[in-house]
C-alpha positions, 0 to 999 in steps of 0.5 A: 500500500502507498499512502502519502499525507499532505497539509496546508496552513495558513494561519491568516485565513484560517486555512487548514487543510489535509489531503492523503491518498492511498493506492490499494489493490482490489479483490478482482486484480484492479487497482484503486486511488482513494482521496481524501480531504479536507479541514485538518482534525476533522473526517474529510471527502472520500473518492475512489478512482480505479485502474488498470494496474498499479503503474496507471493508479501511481502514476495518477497519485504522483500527478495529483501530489505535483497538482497538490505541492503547487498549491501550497501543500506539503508532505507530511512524513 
């Protein structure tokens, strides 16, 4: 499983936001990119995009954490 955790802050608008993605294989073979995101400390939107293989689904993941750092977000280890 490949998890990767992302946060924005910003303190003078009040901004404190998460969003994580998680690729998971499911029970036929196929591959899933779950989303989720968010105010930081409270349950965030759930999504779940399926693929192909697990190439397709880390390569969708790699684009959304670039998408998502140009934004402002940072990995959060």
């Amino acid at each position: 499983m490949n998890h990767i955790y992302l946060e924005r802050h910003d303190p003078d608008k009040n901004l404190h936001r998460f969003y994580q993605l998680f690729i998971m294989q499911g029970l036929f073979g196929d591959w899933s990119l779950v989303r989720e995101w968010g105010r930081a400390g409270s349950p965030g939107t759930v999504r779940k995009d399926w693929y192909n293989s697990e190439a397709e689904a880390i390569m969708a993941s790699e684009k959304l954490r670039l998408d998502k750092e140009k934004k402002g977000y940072r990995a959060v280890v």
